[in-house]
C-alpha positions in Angstrom: 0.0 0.0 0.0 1.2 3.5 -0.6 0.9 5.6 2.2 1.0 8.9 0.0 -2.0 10.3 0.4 -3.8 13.8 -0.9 -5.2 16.2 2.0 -7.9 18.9 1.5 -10.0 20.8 3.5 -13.5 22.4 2.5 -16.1 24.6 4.8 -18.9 24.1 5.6 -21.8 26.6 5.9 -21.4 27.4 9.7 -17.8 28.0 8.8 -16.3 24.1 10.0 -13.2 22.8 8.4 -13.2 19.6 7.4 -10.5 17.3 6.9 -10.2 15.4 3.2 -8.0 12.3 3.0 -8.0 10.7 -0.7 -5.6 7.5 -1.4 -4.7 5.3 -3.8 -6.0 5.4 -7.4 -8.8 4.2 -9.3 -13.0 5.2 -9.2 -13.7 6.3 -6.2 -15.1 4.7 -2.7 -16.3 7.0 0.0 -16.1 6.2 3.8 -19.0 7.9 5.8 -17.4 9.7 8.5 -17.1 8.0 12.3 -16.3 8.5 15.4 -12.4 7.9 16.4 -11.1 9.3 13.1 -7.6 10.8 12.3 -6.9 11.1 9.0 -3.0 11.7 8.9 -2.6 9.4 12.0 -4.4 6.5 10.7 -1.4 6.0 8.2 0.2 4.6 10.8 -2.1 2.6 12.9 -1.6 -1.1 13.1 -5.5 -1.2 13.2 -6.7 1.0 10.2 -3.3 0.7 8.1 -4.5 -3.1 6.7 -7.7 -1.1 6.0 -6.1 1.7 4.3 -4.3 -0.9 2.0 -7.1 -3.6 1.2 -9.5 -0.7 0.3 -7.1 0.8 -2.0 -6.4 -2.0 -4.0 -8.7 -0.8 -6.8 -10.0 2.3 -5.8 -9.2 5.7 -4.4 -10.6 6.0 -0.9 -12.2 8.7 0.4 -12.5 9.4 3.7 -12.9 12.7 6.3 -12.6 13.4 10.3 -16.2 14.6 11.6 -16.3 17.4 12.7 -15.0 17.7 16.5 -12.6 15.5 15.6 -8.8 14.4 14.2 -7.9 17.3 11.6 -11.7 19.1 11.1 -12.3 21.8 13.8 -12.3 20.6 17.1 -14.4 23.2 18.5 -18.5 21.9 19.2 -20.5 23.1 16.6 -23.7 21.5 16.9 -23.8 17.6 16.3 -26.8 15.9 14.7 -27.6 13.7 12.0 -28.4 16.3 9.5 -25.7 18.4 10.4 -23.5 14.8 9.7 -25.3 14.2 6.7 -24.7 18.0 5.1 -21.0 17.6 6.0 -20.9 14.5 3.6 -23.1 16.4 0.8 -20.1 19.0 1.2 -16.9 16.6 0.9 -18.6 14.8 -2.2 -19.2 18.2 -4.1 -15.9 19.9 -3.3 -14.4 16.4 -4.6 -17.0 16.7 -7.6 -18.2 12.9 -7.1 -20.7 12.2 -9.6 -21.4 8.4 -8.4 -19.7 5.9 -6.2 -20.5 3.4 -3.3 -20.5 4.2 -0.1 -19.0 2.7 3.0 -20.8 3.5 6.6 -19.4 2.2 9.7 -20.8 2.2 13.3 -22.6 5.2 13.8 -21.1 6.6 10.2 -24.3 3.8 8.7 -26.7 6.0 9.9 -25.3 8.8 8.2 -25.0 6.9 4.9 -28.1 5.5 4.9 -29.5 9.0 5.0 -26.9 10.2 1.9 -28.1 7.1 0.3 -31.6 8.0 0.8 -31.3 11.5 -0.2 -29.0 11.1 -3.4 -30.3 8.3 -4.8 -28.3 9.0 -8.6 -25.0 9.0 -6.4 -24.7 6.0 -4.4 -24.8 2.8 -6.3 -23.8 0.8 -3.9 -24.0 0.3 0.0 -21.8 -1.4 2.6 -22.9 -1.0 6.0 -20.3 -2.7 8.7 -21.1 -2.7 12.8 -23.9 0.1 12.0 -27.4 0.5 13.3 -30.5 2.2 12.4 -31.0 2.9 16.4 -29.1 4.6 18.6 -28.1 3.6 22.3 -31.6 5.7 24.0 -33.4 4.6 21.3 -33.4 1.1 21.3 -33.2 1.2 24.7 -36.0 -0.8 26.5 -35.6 -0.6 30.1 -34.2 1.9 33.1 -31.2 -0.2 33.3 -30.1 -0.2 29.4 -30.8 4.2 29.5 -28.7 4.3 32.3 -26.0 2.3 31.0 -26.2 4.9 27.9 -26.2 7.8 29.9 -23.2 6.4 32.1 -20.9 6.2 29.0 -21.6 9.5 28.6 -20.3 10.4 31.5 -17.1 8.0 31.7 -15.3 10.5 28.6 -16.6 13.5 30.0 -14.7 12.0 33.9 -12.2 10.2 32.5 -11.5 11.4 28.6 -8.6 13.9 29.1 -7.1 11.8 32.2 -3.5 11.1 32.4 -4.6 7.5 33.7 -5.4 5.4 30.5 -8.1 3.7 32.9 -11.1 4.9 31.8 -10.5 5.0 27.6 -9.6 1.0 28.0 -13.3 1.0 28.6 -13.9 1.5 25.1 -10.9 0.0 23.9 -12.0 -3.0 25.1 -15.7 -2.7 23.2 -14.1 -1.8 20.2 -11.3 -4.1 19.7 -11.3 -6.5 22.3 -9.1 -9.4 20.6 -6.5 -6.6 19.7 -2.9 -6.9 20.5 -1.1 -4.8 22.9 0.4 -2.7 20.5 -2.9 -2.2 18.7 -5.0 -1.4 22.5 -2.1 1.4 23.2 -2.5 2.5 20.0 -6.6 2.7 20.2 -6.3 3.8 23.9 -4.4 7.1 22.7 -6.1 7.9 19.9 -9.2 8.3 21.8 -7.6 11.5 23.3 -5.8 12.5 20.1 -8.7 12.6 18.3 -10.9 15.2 20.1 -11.4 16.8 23.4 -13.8 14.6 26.1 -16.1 17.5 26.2 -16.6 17.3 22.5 -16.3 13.7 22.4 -19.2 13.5 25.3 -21.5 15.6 23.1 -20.7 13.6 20.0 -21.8 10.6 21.9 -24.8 12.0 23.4 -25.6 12.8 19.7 -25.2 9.5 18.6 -27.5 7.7 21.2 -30.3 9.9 19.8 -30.1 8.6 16.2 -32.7 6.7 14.5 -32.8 6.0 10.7 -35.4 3.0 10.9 -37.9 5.1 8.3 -35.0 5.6 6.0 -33.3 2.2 6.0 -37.1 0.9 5.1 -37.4 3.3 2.3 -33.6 2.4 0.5 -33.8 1.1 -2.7 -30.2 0.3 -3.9 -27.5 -2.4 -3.6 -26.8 -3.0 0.0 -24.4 -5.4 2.0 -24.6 -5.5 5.4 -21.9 -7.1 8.0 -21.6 -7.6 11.7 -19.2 -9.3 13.9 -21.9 -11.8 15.7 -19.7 -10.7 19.5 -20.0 -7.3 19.0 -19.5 -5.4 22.5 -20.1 -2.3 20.9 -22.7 -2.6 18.5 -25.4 -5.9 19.8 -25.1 -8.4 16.9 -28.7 -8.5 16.3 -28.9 -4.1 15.7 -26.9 -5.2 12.4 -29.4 -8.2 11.6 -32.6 -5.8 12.3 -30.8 -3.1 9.8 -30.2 -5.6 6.9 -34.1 -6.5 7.2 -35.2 -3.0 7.4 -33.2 -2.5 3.7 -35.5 -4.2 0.9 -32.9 -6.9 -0.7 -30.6 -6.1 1.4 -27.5 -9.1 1.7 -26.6 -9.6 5.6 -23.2 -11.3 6.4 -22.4 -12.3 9.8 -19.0 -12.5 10.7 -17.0 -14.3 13.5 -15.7 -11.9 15.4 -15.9 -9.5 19.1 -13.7 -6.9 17.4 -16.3 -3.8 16.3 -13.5 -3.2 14.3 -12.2 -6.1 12.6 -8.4 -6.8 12.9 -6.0 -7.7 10.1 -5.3 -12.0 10.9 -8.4 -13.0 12.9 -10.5 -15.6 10.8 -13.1 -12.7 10.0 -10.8 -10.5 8.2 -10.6 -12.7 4.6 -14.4 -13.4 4.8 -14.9 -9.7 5.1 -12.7 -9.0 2.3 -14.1 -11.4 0.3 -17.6 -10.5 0.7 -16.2 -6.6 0.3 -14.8 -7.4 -3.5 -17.1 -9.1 -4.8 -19.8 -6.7 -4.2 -17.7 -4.0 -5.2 -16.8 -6.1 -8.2 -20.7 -6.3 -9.5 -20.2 -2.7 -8.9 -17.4 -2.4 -11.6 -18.8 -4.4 -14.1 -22.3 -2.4 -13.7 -19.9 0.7 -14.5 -18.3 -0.6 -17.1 -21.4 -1.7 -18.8 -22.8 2.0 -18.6 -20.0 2.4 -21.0 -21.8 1.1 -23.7 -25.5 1.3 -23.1 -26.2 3.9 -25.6 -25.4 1.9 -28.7 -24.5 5.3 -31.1 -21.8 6.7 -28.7 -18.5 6.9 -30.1 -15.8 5.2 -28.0 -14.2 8.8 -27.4 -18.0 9.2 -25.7 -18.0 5.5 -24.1 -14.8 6.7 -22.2 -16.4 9.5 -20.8 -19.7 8.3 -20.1 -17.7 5.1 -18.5 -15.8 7.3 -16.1 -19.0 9.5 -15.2 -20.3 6.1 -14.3 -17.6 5.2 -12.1 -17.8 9.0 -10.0 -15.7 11.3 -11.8 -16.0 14.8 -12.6 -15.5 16.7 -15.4 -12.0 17.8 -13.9 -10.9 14.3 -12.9 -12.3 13.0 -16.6 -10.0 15.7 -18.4 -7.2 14.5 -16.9 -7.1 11.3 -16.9 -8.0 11.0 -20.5 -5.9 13.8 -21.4 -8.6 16.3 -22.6 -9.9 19.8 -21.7 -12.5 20.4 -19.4 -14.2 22.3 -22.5 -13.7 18.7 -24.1 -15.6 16.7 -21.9 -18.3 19.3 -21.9 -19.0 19.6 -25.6 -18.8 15.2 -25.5 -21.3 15.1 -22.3 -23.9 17.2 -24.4 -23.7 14.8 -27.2 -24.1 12.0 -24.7 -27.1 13.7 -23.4 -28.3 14.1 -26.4 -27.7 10.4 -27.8 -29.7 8.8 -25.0 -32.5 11.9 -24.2 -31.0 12.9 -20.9 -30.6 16.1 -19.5 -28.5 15.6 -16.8 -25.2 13.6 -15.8 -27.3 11.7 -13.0 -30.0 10.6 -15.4 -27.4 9.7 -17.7 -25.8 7.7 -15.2 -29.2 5.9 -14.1 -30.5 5.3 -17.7 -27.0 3.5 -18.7 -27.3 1.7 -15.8 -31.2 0.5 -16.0 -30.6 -0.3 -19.9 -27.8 -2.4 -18.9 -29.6 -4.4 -16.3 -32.6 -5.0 -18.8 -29.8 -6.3 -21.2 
């Protein structure tokens, strides 16, 4: 794996920063942002780095720090699911992403599954992993189970910013509990690298209060869904309820207690597996948009094929060597050839002609 990556940073509305990683090289595939991010750190992490290098194998991966955390503003500036959501519209239009699938882990699902559901021409694909459609109060049933919520709370805003490593083991242990040493020492410290234990209180807080069940039932796309069956973080059967709230939805249970899987336990290459293929289906679905308007000429195929696989009209001058004015002028043809008027219902209408072929 390369660990050369490209950093931006884009605003948001309320004036955020956030962080931009991209890596590797290919179409693109986005990561939902997540709790416990750092961008620039996670290059060396012995948990994410086998991560950073499976996913970009074939793809360039995109991925950000939420806001309140790693390189984004640290400062609190309101945390919700829409604000979560509308920090995702941003990264994808400053990148100019036209259409790519779309990764959403733990909490980060609930923010995809809301993308998903609101740019429907965008997302082609999507791979939820340790996510739920309810949050911690919300699929909370008794006293006992609000409490335990409400106490976690209050561990990071105790014992966040201590110089005892005590209380962040807590959720060291929940989220990789089969980890190495080396890899708990690592996860232990980023949990204080990554944002303050105010902000990382509030962020919780935030996340307990999510509940996406409407929008998982309304998704109408390609969806894979995985959970390790030990989960201490996420309960197994919040991953199973999600994957039969998502109409066609593929559910892979994996055999694991790590919320984040770990490079050599037996779950990592069935993961992987199950990852490339459906990506795969997604590649050859791309590729076939190439040629689903029969009176395109193949200096047209190209571009439609790299619209279809998330590129913009920058990205599609360079790599094919053209200008932006190029790609343009060829895109109005294309429109034109299969009685489209925009890139997204050229994108769906290759697509759906494909599938009927």
């Amino acid at each position: 794996m390369t660990t050369r990556q490209e950093l931006r940073f884009c605003t948001s509305s309320d004036g955020t920063r956030i962080a931009i990683a991209s890596i590797g090289s290919g179409p693109p595939l986005v990561r939902a942002a997540h709790w416990l991010s750092h961008v620039e750190h996670d290059l060396e992490s012995p948990v994410w780095r086998p991560w950073l290098r499976e996913l970009t194998r074939s793809h360039t991966y995109v991925r950000y720090d939420q806001r309140g955390c790693g390189l984004s503003d640290r400062a609190f500036a309101g945390f919700s699911l829409d604000v979560w959501v509308r920090d995702l519209e941003l990264v994808v239009d400053h990148l100019s992403l036209e259409r790519f699938p779309l990764i959403g882990m733990s909490q980060g699902g609930a923010v995809a599954i809301t993308y998903a559901l609101r740019h429907p021409e965008r997302v082609s694909r999507l791979i939820l992993v340790g996510a739920y459609a309810r949050g911690a109060m919300r699929r909370a049933a008794t006293e006992l189970e609000r409490l335990e919520a409400a106490t976690m709370v209050n561990v990071i805003r105790v014992g966040w910013g201590s110089d005892s490593d005590a209380f962040r083991q807590v959720f060291t242990s929940q989220f990789i509990p089969g980890g190495t040493p080396e890899q708990h020492r690592w996860w232990t410290d980023l949990q204080r690298l990554t944002a303050s234990a105010e902000v990382a209180a509030r962020t919780l807080e935030a996340f307990h209060a999510v509940d996406v069940v409407d929008a998982a039932r309304a998704l109408a796309l390609p969806t894979l869904v995985m959970h390790a069956r030990h989960d201490a973080r996420v309960p197994f059967d919040e991953g199973r309820q999600l994957a039969a709230l998502i109409r066609g939805a593929r559910f892979v249970a994996l055999e694991s207690a790590n919320h984040v899987l770990l490079e050599g336990e037996p779950a990592w290459p069935v993961f992987l597996g199950e990852l490339q293929r459906f990506l795969a289906e997604d590649e050859a679905n791309a590729t076939g948009a190439a040629v689903a308007g029969e009176s395109l000429t193949p200096a047209e195929a190209a571009v439609l094929d790299l619209v279809a696989r998330g590129l913009g009209n920058r990205a599609i001058a360079e790599r094919l060597r053209k200008t932006e004015k190029t790609v343009r002028n060829q895109l109005s043809s294309i429109f034109d050839k299969l009685g489209v008027h925009t890139r997204s219902e050229a994108i769906v209408h290759a697509l759906g002609r494909r599938e009927r072929e």
